[in-house]
C-alpha positions, 0 to 999 in steps of 0.5 A: 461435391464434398471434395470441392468443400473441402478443396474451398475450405483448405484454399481459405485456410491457406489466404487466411494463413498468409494474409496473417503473415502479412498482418502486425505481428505487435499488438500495443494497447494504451489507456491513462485517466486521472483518478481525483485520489493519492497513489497509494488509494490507486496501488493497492487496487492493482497490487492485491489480484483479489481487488481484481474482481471488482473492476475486471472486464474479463469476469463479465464476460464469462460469469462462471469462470473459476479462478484460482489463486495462488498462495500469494495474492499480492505484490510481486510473484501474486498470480492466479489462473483461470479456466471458464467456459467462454475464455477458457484457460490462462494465468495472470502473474504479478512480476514486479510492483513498485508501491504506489509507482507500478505493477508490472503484469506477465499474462497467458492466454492459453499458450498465448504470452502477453506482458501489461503495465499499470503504473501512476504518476503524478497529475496535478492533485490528481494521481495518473493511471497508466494501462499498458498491455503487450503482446508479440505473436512473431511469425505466428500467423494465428497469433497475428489473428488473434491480436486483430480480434483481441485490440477491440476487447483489450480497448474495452477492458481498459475503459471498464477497468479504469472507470471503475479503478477511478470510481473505488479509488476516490470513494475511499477516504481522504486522509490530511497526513502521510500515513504508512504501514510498517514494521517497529524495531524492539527498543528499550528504554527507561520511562517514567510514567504519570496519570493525569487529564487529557483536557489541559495541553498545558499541564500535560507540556508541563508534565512532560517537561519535568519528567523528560527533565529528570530522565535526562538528568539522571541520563546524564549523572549514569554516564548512559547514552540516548540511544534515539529520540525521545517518545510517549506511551499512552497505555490507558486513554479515557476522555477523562484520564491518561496514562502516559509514559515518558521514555528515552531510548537506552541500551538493554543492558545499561546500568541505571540507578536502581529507582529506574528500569531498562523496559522493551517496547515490543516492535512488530507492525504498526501504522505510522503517521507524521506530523509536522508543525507544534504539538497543538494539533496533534490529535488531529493526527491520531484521529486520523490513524483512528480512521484509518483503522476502520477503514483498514479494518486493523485492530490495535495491539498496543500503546500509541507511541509519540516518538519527537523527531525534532528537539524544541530546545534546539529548533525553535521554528514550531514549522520544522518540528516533525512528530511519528505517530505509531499504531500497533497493530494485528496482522493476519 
């Protein structure tokens, strides 16, 4: 009796090996939805494994699953591993992430390889999100089972992921400007500093005007070139008064009449903004760098710095002017 279990059981073994052959060796998985929010709100979602844990469909499936993450978390070369008693082990790895374009996606499911990409595109005022996932099994006829079984649950952790991918991203704040993060070059520079109200837009232009005035003209009297655009430094900002520092960029060692100092605007990691259009609604920018802060949750490190692209004296459409807002800021 138990030699014609066993006699059944291999003759199953050996129809489900062939019917394996015969099955598709491919498995392709695909799911878009169109997220109400920009890319970078998307992209930094699927760039950080650590963002991962709020919208995963595979940690719901085994609760006690521990992960382990690498020493990187984000962006290209992040991975982590898991092991867990219901998926066992595997490895997710970041291959390759375009900011706000895609993150391509190396996969192994214990011994089994898989490759997955997340990439957006445009939709209307929309953002697209694309999920891909990939896997080849060859000849291998318990590989080709295992896609059969794996294309439903692929199927459902794209529809968690991406309702709740779109759920987090159009939650987060909208911000009017184009706002980025990036790393401040040293430079140096020669500046004239002056505390005044902030309430009067017309005094401070006047102000600029004639300390930018004077800068330039003893620029010039020097035989010292600008070596940039003008900016401002707001070391001190009140409701009630301001500091502001009026600058022009210069080579660290120019020779400047003794009244003026070559100074160094430390560089190092800031939050950039850019604006467009006349100076009277420039705060709506900083305010928006503000928000920015809180939801980043950053910290300031340092003055403000207003660096003016476009010369008014020489471009006198208000619409092309173009303004960068820089925040310092603190890095872990």
């Amino acid at each position: 009796m138990i030699k014609k279990i066993l006699f059944i059981l291999a003759g199953l073994i050996v129809v489900l090996l062939l019917i394996g052959f015969v099955l598709p060796g491919k498995l392709e998985v695909t799911k878009s939805v169109s997220i109400q929010a920009s890319a970078s709100a998307v992209f930094e979602e699927i760039n950080d494994l650590k963002r991962w844990e709020t919208w995963q469909y595979w940690n719901t499936l085994d609760p006690e699953m521990k992960i382990t993450y690498a020493e990187k978390t984000a962006g290209t070369g992040a991975s982590y591993s898991w092991d867990g008693p219901v998926l066992e082990t595997g490895t997710i790895t970041l291959t390759e992430t375009i900011p706000d374009k895609s993150v391509a996606i190396a996969m192994d499911f214990g011994g089994n390889p898989a490759t997955g990409l997340y990439a957006l595109e445009p939709d209307g005022d929309n953002t697209k999100l694309n999920l891909n996932f990939y896997s080849d099994a060859g000849m291998n006829p318990i590989g080709r089972w295992i896609n059969v079984f794996m294309k439903g649950e692929i199927a459902k952790s794209f529809d968690y992921a991406s309702e709740k991918i779109k759920t987090i991203a159009e939650a987060k704040p909208k911000f009017t400007y184009a706002i980025t993060e990036e790393n401040l070059p040293a430079i140096s520079y020669v500046g004239l500093m002056h505390t005044m109200s902030p309430k009067d837009p017309v005094a401070i232009s006047a102000q600029m005007a004639k300390m930018y005035g004077e800068l330039e003209t003893m620029l010039k009297k020097a035989k010292v070139e600008v070596t940039g655009y003008p900016f401002a430094l707001y070391p001190a900002y009140t409701e009630e008064s301001m500091d502001m520092i009026c600058a022009m960029p210069v080579a660290a060692d120019a020779k400047l009449p003794a009244k003026y100092k070559v100074e160094t605007l430390e560089g190092g990691n800031t939050i950039k903004g850019i604006y467009k259009g006349d100076y009277n609604n420039l705060m709506a920018l900083h305010m928006e760098l503000d928000q920015y802060l809180q939801y980043k949750k950053l910290t300031m490190n340092g003055a403000p710095i207003e660096v003016y692209v476009t010369d008014p004296m020489l471009e006198k459409d208000t619409t092309k002017w173009i303004t960068e807002i820089y925040y310092p800021i603190k890095k872990d």
